[in-house]
C-alpha positions in Angstrom: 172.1 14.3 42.9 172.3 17.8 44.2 168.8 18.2 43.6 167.5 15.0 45.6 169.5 16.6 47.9 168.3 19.8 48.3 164.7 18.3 48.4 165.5 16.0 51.2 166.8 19.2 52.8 163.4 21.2 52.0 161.3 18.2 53.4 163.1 17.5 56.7 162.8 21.4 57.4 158.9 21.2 56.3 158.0 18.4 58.6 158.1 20.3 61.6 156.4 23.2 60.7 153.5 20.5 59.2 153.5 18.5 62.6 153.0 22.2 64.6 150.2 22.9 62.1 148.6 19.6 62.7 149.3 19.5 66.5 147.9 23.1 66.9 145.4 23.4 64.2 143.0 20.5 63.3 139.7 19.8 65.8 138.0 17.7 63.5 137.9 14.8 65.6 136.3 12.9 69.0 137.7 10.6 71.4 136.9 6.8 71.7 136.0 4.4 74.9 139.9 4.1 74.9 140.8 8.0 74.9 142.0 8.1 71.2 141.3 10.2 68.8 139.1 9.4 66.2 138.1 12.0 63.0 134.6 13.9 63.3 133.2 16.4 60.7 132.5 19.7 62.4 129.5 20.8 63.7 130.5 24.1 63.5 132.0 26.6 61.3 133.1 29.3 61.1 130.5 32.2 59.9 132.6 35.6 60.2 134.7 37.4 62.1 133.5 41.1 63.5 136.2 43.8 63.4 135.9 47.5 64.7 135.5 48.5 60.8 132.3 46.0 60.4 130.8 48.9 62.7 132.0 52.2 61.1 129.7 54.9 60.4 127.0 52.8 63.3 126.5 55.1 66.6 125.3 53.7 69.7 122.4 55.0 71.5 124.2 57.4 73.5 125.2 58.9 70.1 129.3 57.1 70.8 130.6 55.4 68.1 133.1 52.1 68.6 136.6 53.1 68.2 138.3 49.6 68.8 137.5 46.1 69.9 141.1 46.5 72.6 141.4 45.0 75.7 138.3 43.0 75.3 137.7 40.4 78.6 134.4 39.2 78.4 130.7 38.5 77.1 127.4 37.9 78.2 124.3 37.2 75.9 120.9 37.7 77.0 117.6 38.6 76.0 118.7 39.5 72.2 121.4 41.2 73.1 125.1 40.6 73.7 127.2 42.3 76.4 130.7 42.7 75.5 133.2 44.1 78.6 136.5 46.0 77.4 138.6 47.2 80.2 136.9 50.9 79.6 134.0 50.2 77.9 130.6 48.1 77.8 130.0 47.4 74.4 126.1 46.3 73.4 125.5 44.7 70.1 121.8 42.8 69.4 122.0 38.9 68.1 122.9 40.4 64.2 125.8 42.3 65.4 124.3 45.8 65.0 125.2 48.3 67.6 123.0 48.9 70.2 125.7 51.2 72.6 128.5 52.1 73.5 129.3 52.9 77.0 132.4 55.1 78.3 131.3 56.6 81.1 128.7 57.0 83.8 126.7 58.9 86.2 128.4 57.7 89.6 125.8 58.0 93.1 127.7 61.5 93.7 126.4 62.5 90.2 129.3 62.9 88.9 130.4 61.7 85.6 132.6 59.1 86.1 134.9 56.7 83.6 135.0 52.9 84.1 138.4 51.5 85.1 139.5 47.6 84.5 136.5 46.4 83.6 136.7 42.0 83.6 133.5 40.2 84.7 130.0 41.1 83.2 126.5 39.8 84.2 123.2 40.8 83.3 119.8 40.0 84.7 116.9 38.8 83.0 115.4 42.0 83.4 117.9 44.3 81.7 120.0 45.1 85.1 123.7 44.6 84.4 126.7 44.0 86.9 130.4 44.7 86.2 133.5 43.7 87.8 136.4 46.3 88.8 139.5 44.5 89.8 141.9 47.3 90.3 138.9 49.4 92.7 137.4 46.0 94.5 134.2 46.5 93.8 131.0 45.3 91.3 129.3 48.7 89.6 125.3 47.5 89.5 123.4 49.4 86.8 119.6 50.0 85.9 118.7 48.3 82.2 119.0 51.9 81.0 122.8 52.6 82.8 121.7 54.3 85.7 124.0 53.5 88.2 122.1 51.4 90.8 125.0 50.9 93.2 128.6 50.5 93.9 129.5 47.2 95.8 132.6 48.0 97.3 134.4 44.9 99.6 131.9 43.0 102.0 133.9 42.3 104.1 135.2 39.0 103.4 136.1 36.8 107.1 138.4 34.2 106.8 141.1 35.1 104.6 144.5 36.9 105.3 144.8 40.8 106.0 146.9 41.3 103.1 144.8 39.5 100.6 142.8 42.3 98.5 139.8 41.9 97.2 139.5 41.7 93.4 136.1 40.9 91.9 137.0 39.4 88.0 133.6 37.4 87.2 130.0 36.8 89.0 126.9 35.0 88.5 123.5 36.6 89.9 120.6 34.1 90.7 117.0 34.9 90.7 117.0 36.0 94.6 119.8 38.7 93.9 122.4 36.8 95.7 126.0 37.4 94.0 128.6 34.7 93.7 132.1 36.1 92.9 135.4 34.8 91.8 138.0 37.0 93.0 141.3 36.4 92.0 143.9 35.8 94.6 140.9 34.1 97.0 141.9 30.0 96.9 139.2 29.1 99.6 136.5 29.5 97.6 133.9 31.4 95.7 133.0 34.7 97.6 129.0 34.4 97.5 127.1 37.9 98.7 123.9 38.5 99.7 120.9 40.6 98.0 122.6 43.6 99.6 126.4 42.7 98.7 127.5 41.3 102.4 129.5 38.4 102.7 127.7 35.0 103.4 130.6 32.4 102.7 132.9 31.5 100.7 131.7 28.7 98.0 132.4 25.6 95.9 135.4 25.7 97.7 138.4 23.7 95.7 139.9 21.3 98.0 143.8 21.0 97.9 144.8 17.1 96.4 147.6 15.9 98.3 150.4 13.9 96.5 151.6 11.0 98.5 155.2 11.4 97.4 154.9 15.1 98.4 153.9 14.0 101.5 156.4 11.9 102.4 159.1 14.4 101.1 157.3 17.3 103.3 157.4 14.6 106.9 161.6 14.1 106.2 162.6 17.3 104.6 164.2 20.4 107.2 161.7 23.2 108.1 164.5 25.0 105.5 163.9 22.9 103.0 160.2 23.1 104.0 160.2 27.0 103.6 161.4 26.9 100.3 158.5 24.5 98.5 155.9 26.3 97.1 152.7 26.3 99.4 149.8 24.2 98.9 147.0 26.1 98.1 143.8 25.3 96.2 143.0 25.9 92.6 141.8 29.3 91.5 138.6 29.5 89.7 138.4 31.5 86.6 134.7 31.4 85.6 131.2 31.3 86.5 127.4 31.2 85.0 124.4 30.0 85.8 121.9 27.3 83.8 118.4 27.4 83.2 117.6 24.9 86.7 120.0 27.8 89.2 122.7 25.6 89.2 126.5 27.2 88.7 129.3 26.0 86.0 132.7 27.3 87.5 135.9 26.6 85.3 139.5 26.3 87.2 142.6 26.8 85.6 144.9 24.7 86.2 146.7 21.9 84.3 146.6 19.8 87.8 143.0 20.2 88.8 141.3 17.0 89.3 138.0 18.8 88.7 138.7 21.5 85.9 135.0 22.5 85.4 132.0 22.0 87.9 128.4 22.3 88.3 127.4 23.4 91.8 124.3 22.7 93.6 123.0 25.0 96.5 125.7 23.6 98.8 128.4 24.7 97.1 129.2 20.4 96.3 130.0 19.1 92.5 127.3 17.7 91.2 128.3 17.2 87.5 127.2 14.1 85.8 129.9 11.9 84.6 129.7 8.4 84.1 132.2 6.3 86.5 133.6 4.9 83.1 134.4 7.9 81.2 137.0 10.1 82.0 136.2 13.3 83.7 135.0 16.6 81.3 138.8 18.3 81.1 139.6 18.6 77.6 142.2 17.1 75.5 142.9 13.6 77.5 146.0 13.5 74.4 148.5 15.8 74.8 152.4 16.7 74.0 154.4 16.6 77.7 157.7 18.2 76.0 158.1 21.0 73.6 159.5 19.7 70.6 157.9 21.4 67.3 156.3 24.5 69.0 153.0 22.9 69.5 151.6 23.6 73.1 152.7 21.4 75.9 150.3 20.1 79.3 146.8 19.4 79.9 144.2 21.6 78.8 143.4 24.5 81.2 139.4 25.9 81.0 139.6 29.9 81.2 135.6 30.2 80.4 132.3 28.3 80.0 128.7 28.7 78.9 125.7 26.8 78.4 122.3 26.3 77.2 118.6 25.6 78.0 119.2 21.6 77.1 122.2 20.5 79.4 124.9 21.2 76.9 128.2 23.3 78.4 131.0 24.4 76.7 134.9 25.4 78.2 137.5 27.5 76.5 140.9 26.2 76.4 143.5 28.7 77.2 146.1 25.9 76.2 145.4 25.4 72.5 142.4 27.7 72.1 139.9 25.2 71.4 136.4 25.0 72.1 135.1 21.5 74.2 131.4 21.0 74.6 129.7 18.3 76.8 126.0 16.8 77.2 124.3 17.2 80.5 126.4 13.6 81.1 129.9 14.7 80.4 129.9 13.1 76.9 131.9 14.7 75.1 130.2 16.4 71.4 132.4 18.3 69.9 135.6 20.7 69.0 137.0 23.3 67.1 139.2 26.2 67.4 143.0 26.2 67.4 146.0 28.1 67.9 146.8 30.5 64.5 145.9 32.7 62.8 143.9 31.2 60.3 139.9 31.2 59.2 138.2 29.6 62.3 141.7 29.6 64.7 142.3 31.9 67.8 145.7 34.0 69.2 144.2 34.7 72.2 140.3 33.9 73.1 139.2 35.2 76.4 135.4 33.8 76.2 133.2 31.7 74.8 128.9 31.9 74.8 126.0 31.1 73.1 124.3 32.9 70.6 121.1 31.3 69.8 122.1 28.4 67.7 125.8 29.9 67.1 128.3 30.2 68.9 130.6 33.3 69.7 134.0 33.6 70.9 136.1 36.7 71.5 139.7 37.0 70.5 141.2 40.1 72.6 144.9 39.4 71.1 143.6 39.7 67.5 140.6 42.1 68.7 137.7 40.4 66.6 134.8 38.6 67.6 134.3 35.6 66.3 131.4 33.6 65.2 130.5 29.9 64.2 127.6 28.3 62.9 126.2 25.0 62.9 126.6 22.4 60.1 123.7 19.8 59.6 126.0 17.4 61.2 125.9 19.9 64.1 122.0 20.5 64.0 121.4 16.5 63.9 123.9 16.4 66.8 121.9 19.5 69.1 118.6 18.2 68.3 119.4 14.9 69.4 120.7 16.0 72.4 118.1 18.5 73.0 115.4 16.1 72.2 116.9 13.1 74.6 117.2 16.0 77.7 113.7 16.7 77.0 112.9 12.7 77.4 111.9 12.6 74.0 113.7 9.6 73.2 111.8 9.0 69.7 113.1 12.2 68.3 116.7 11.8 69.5 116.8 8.1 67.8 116.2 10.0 64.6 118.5 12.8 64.7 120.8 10.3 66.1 120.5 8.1 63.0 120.8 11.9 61.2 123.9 12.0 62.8 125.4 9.0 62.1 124.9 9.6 58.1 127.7 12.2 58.8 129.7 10.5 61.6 129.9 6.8 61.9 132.8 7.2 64.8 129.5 9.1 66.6 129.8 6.3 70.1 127.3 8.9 71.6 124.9 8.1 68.7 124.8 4.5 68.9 124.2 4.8 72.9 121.5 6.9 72.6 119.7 4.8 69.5 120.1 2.2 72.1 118.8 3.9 75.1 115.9 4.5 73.0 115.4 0.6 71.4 115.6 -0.5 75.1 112.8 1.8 76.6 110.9 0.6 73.8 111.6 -3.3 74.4 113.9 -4.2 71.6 116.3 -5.4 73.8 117.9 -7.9 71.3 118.4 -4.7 68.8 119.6 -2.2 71.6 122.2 -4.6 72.7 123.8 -4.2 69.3 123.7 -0.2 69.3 125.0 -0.2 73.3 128.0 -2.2 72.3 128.9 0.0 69.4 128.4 3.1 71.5 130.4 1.0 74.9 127.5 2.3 77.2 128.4 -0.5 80.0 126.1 0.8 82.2 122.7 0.2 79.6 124.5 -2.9 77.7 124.2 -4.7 80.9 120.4 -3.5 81.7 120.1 -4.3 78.4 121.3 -8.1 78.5 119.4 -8.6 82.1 116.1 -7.9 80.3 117.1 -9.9 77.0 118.0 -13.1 79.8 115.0 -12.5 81.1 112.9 -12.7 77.9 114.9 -16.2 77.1 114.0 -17.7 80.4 110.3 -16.4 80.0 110.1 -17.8 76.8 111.9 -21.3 77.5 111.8 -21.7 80.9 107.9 -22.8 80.7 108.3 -25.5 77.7 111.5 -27.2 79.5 109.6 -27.5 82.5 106.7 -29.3 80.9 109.2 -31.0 78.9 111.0 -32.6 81.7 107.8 -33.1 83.6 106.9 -35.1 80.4 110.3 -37.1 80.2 109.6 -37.7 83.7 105.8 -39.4 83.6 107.3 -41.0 80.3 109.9 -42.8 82.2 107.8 -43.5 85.5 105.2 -45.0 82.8 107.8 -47.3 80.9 108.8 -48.5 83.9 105.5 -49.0 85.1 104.4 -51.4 82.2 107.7 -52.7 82.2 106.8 -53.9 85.7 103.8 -55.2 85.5 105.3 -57.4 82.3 107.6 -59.3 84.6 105.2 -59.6 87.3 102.6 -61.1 84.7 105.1 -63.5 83.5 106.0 -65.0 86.8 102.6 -65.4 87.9 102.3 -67.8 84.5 
């Protein structure tokens, strides 16, 4: 008896700790057309994790050697190379994770040999030129491909926003024209964008305030003293920035009540991201726990970072729970992975999130490694696919699609586009079996329209004549059965 007992007692204090593993840990899985979540293999895994010691005994070109991976805020890959921004350091490692550099310090325009001082926000140019953002001195350092210091953006003199409000550049995107658009924390109405030569133009993608209609009524009845003490109502701060391969911006905002947590900007500065009227909107977990009860995190999902490829495909970092959510060019979601822990493939706390190639890189500044996943053929079958359909190549995403599917039969995505693809190639009858699997409303019901119209085409002809037929029949009879009776009283 006492035994039983002292199981039971072992058990009921297990269970929690086994519900905060699953809660937090697990991101094998996708959601269906009625937001729940359904299991998915991963496509990807974790490789390796980097540590300072994976570089002992490498120097830099500059002949500096990498002491520590601390304080690490941010990362840019480009043109083989991979940019990583500690608050004191650049760090430059090539696509194997060999080191390229190590840079300290610099040669300011005085030249003078100066130190860098709160580093954040890191950008480099298809040409080698790199920019970095300095918080704590309001300004954005622009460097030469070989670290000569080009110039030293100090504030542009931003219009429009309170006296007391300082300028703190933390990320920025550069476009092919050399215009610079910044997120500065602190600055709600908007995106600072700068010129070529670092003025201000405007703020934008600015993040509209949405009203509650409860708050408003509260706010018309309430005394200016109970006015003054409810917080103000200020937009959304954005967190992130980068640019795709067509010039258009991805900017994340964290905030568990933004109705638009990541968007793609056009020139305008509008939201232009692609999301299908019946899907919910990109934003991460659409399950979630609302009150802390086992320790696993509690709220929406809140994006901190994003990247994305040449084929459409964007990704957002999850300060929430540390996962990884990546999207098509139509806000379908992919895939997941990542997790709060400490365990093989799990984050304490990931700051960024890019491309590398075909892998995928994220940095852990709490645990100081860099970590790296790979894709599994699951994850290959699912790329190519979607690479293939962004291309219009619609034959060679049914197949990887059908690839994908092998692993993944809760794949909705898959079926849709199998069915895209039957329909452009006129097997309506067969798409409108994949489109239903996959709930793609929107090409079921093209789908059906052409499959109606093939019945009517194919019947509509025959009843016709058919009927016409009936017609002349029953006209004849009638005809003969007239002339009978008028031959028999004539006799």
């Amino acid at each position: 008896m006492k035994k039983i007992v002292a199981y039971t007692l072992l058990i009921t204090m297990l269970v929690p700790f086994m519900l905060s593993c699953f809660a937090e840990g697990s991101s094998n899985y996708l959601y269906d057309s009625n937001q729940k979540q359904v299991p998915a293999p991963p496509a990807y895994l974790h490789e390796r994790t980097y540590m300072v010691s994976d570089f002992a005994g490498q120097t830099g070109q500059s002949g500096t050697a990498l002491k520590d991976l601390k304080s690490m805020q941010s990362a840019c890959y480009k043109n083989g190379k991979i940019y990583i921004t500690c608050t004191n350091k650049l760090v430059i490692l090539s696509e194997d994770f060999e080191l390229i550099d190590v840079i300290e310090s610099y040669i300011d325009l005085g030249g003078h040999k100066a130190s860098f001082d709160s580093n954040v926000g890191t950008f480099v140019t298809d040409s080698g030129e790199y920019y970095i953002c300095e918080p704590n001195r309001s300004r954005i350092l622009h460097f030469a491909a070989d670290g000569t210091l080009l110039r030293a953006l100090d504030n542009p003199g931003i219009t429009g926003v309170d006296a007391g409000v300082k300028y703190r550049p933390t990320q920025l995107a550069v476009d092919e024209a050399g215009r610079m658009f910044v997120v500065a924390k602190g600055m709600y109405e908007g995106i600072v964008e700068l010129d070529t030569d670092g003025k201000f133009v405007g703020f934008y993608g600015v993040n509209e305030v949405k009203f509650n209609v409860l708050d408003l009524l509260w706010r018309k009845i309430a005394t200016s003293s109970q006015r003054s003490k409810q917080s103000l109502w200020l937009p959304t701060d954005f967190t992130n920035i980068c640019i795709d391969s067509d010039g258009f911006k991805f900017a994340t905002v964290q905030s568990a009540s933004a109705a638009e947590s990541v968007m793609r900007l056009n020139a305008k500065g509008q939201n232009i991201l692609r999301v299908d009227e019946d899907d919910p909107y990109p934003s991460g977990d659409l399950w979630m726990n609302q009150v802390t009860s086992t320790g696993a995190p509690v709220g929406a999902s809140e994006f901190i970072a994003v990247d994305t490829n040449d084929f459409g495909v964007y990704m957002c970092l999850d300060a929430t729970r540390n996962r990884v959510f990546a999207y098509n060019e139509d806000g379908k979601l992919l895939f997941i992975f990542g997790g709060k822990g400490n365990r093989k493939g799990y984050f304490r706390g990931p700051v960024d999130v890019d491309f590398v190639g075909d892998s995928i890189m994220v940095l852990d500044s709490t645990a100081e490694t860099i970590e790296l996943f790979s894709q599994t053929d699951y994850g290959i079958a699912l790329m190519r696919a979607v690479e293939a359909q962004y291309g219009y190549d619609y034959l060679t995403a049914e197949q990887y699609w059908r690839e994908a599917l092998k692993y993944n039969h809760n794949l909705f995505l898959a079926y849709s586009g199998i069915g895209r693809a039957l329909l452009r190639r006129g097997e309506n009858k067969e798409a409108l079996k994949y489109l239903k699997l996959g709930d793609d409303r929107k090409y079921y019901s093209k789908a059906l329209e052409k499959v109606r119209n093939e019945t009517l085409k194919q019947y509509l002809i025959p009843c016709v004549l058919g009927l016409i037929g009936l017609v002349v029949v029953k006209k004849t009879v009638k005809h003969v059965i007239k002339r009978k009776k008028e031959g028999r009283r004539t006799a």
